[in-house]
VMD Tcl script that draws the C-alpha trace (Angstrom):
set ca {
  {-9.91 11.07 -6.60}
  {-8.76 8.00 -5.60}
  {-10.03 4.86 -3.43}
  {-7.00 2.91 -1.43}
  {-7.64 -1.01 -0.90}
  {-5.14 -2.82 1.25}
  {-4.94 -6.60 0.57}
  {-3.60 -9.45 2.62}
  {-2.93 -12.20 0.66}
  {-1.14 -15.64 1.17}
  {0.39 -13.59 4.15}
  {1.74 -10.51 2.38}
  {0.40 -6.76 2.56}
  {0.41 -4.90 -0.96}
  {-1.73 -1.66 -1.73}
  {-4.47 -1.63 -4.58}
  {-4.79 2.06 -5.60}
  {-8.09 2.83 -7.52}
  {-6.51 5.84 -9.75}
  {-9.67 7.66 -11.12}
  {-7.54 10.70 -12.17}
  {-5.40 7.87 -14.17}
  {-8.49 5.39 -15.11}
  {-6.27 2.28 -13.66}
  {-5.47 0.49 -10.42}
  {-2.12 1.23 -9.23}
  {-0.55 -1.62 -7.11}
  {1.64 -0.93 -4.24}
  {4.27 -3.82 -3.50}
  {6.81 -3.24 -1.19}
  {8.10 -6.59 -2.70}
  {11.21 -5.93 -5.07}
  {10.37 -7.98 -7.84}
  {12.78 -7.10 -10.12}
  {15.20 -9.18 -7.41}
  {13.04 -11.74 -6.58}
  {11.66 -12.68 -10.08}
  {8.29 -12.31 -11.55}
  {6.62 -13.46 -9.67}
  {4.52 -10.08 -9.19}
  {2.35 -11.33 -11.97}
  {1.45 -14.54 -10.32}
  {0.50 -12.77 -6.93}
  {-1.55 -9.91 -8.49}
  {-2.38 -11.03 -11.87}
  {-2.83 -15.01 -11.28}
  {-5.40 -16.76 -12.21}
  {-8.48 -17.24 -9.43}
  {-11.72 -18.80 -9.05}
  {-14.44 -17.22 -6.56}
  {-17.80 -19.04 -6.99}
  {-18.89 -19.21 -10.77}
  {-15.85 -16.13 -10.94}
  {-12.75 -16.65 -12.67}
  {-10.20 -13.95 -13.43}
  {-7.11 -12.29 -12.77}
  {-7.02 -11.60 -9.10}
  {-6.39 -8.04 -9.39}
  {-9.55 -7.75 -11.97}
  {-11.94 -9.48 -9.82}
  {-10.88 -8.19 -6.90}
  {-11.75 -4.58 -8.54}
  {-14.97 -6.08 -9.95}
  {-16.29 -7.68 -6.71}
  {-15.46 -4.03 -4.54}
  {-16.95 -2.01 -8.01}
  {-20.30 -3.99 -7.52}
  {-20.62 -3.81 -3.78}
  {-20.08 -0.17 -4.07}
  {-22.90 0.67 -7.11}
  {-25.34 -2.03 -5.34}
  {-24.53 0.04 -1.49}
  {-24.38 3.77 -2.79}
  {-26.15 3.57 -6.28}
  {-25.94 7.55 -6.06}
  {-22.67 7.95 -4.94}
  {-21.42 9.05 -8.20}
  {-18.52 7.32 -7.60}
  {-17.21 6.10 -11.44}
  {-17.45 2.63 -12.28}
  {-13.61 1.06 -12.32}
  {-13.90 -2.55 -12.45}
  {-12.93 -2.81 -15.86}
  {-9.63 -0.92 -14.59}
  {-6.15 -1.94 -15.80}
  {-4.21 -3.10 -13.19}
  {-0.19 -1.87 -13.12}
  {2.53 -2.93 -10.67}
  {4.25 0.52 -9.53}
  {7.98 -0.05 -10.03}
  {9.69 2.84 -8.61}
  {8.05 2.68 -4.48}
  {10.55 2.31 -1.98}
  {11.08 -1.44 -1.14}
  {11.25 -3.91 1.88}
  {14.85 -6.30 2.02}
  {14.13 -9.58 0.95}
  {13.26 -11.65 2.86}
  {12.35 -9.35 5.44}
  {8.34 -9.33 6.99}
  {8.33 -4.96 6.72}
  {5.41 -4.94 3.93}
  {2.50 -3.95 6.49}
  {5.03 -1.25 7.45}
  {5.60 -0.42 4.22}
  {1.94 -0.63 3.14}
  {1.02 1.96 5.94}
  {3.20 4.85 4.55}
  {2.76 4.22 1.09}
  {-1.34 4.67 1.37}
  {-0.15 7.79 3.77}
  {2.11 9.30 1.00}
  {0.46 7.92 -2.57}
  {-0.69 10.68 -5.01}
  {-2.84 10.27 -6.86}
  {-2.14 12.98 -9.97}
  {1.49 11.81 -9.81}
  {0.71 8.22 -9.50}
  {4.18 8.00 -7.24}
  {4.59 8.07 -3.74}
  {6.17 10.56 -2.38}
  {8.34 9.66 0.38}
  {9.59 11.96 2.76}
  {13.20 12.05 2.81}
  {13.16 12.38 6.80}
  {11.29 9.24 7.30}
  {13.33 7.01 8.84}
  {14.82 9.92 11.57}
  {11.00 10.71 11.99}
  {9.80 7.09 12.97}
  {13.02 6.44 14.97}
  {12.44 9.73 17.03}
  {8.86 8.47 17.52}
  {10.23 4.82 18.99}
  {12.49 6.47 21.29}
  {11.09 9.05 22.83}
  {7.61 7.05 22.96}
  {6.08 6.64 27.01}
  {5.70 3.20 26.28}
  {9.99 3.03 25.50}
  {10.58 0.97 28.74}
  {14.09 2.87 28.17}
  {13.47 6.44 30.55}
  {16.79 7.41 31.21}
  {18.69 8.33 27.80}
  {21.84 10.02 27.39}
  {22.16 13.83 27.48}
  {22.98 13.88 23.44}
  {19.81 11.54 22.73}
  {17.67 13.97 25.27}
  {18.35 17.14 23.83}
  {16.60 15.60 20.16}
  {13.30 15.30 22.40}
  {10.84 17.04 21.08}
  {8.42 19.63 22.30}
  {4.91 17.25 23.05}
}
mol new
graphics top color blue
foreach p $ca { graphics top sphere $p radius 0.5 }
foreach p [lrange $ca 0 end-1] q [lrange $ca 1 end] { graphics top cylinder $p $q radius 0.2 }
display resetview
């Protein structure tokens, strides 16, 4: 069982997994951070202040959607996680640097996250997938395509 959070935050999309099966919140950054620096810590685990609240971001990010959760659905039996600990996911496919691909990335790694693996399982055919999609797509302003592109059109 799992609960999947996406954040926006000083203009970047990452991916708070709430891991019951694993008792911890996995984050999702298609930032490569072991290029950039680490500066993953500073994003996710920086110091905040929300009203009389300070914590690591993460934490009381977890905290604040725990307690709206138990005070909404007190029956829900969904577990309590806002004492989770929160872990940066290393090995997630990554965006260039530099680049502004994290909502894209964001979107298939909530699609493809499990949650018993705690990995996300990216389908090799991805890429071909979402590029068949683009080009063959009514809204491709594009209609007449060579014979060799036309005979990869698939069966809608």
């Amino acid at each position: 069982m799992m609960i999947v959070v996406p954040f926006l935050q000083n203009g970047h999309f990452s991916v708070y997994v709430i891991n019951f099966n694993h008792h911890r919140v996995d984050i999702l950054d298609p930032n490569d951070w072991k290029l950039i620096g680490d500066g993953w810590k500073q994003a996710h685990k920086g110091m905040v202040q929300y009203r009389n609240n300070k914590g690591q971001w993460c934490r009381l990010m977890m905290r604040r959607l725990n307690e709206a959760i138990q005070v909404a659905r007190p029956d829900s039996r969904i577990p309590k996680f806002g004492n989770y600990k929160c872990e940066l996911l290393h090995d997630i496919h990554k965006q260039r640097i530099g680049s502004n691909d994290c909502g894209f990335y964001c979107m298939w790694h909530m699609e493809y996250y499990d949650a018993n693996t705690a990995k996300v399982l990216w389908p090799y055919s991805l890429r071909s997938d979402v590029l068949q999609f683009i080009v063959f797509h009514e809204a491709n302003e594009q209609k007449e395509l060579p014979e060799e592109i036309e005979q990869l059109r698939p069966p809608f």
